[in-house]
N, C-alpha and C positions, 0 to 999 in steps of 0.2 A: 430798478424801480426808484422813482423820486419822487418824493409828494413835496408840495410845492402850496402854502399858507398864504393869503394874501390879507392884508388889514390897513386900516386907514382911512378907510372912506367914509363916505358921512355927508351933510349939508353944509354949502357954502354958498355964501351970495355972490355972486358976477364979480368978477375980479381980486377976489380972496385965491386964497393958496391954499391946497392939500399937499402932504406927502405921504405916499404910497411907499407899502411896507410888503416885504415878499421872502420868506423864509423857508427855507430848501433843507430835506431832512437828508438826505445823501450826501456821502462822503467823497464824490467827486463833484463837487458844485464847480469847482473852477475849470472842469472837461467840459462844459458846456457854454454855447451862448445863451444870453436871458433874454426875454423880451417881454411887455405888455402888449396885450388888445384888448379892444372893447367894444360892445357891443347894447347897442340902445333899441329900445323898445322896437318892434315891428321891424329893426335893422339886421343886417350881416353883420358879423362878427369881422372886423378893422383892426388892420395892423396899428399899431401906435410908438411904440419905439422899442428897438432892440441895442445890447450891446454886448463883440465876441471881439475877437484876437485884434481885429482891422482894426475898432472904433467903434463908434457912434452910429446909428439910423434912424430917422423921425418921419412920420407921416407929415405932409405938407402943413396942412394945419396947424398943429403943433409947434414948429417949428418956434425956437426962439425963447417959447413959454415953458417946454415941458424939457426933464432934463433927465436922463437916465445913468444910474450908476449902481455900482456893486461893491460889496466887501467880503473878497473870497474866506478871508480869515473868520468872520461869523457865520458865511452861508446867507448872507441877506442880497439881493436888489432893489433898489426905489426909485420910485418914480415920482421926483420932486415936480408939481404941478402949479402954476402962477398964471395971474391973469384969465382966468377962468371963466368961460361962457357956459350958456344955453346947453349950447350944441356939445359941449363937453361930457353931458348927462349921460349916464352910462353904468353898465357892471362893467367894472376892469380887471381882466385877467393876466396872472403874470403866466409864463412859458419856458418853459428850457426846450432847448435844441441843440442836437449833437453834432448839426456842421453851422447851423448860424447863418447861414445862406440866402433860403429861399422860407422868408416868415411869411409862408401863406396858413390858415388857419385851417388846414384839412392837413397839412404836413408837421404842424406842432409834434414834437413826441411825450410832454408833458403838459398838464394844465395844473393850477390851481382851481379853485371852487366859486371867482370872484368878489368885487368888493365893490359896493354902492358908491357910484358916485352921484349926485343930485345938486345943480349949480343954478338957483333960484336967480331970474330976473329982477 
């Protein structure tokens, strides 16, 4: 069992920055890959970025802007966010997974509870 906290979210105007906060009560956080998604109103829930043993992963979009990291020694991962749109609008969900692989969103084996994001024109 992992339960998995997310915080951070909040309103921000178009090209403002958030950092996303994600905090893991389990004592094997670092046996895990982490990842965000997110999911907007009347949308599917979208991968957003993960990070396990390999590296780095980012949904196209994203790329460039969003930037994901961990610190096994807390149990935390973030998701530092810049340059921020519209289409950014979202609950964001952090994830662990125990091969880090295949981040589809019906294969997740943990969630968090989400975290508002709202990015005003």
């Amino acid at each position: 069992q992992v339960q998995l906290v997310e915080s951070g979210g909040g309103l921000v105007q178009a090209g403002g920055s958030l950092r996303l906060s994600c905090a893991a009560s389990g004592r094997t956080f670092s046996s895990y890959a982490m990842g965000w998604f997110r999911q907007a109103p009347g949308k599917e829930r979208e991968f957003v970025a993960a990070i396990n043993w390999s590296g780095t992963s980012y949904l196209d979009s994203v790329k460039g802007r969003f930037t994901i990291s961990r610190d096994n020694a807390k149990n935390m991962v973030y998701l530092q966010m810049n340059s921020l749109e519209p289409e950014d609008t979202a609950v964001y969900y952090c994830a662990a997974d125990r091969r880090g692989t295949t981040w589809r969103a019906d294969r997740v084996d943990y969630w968090g509870q989400g975290t508002q994001v709202t990015v005003s024109s």
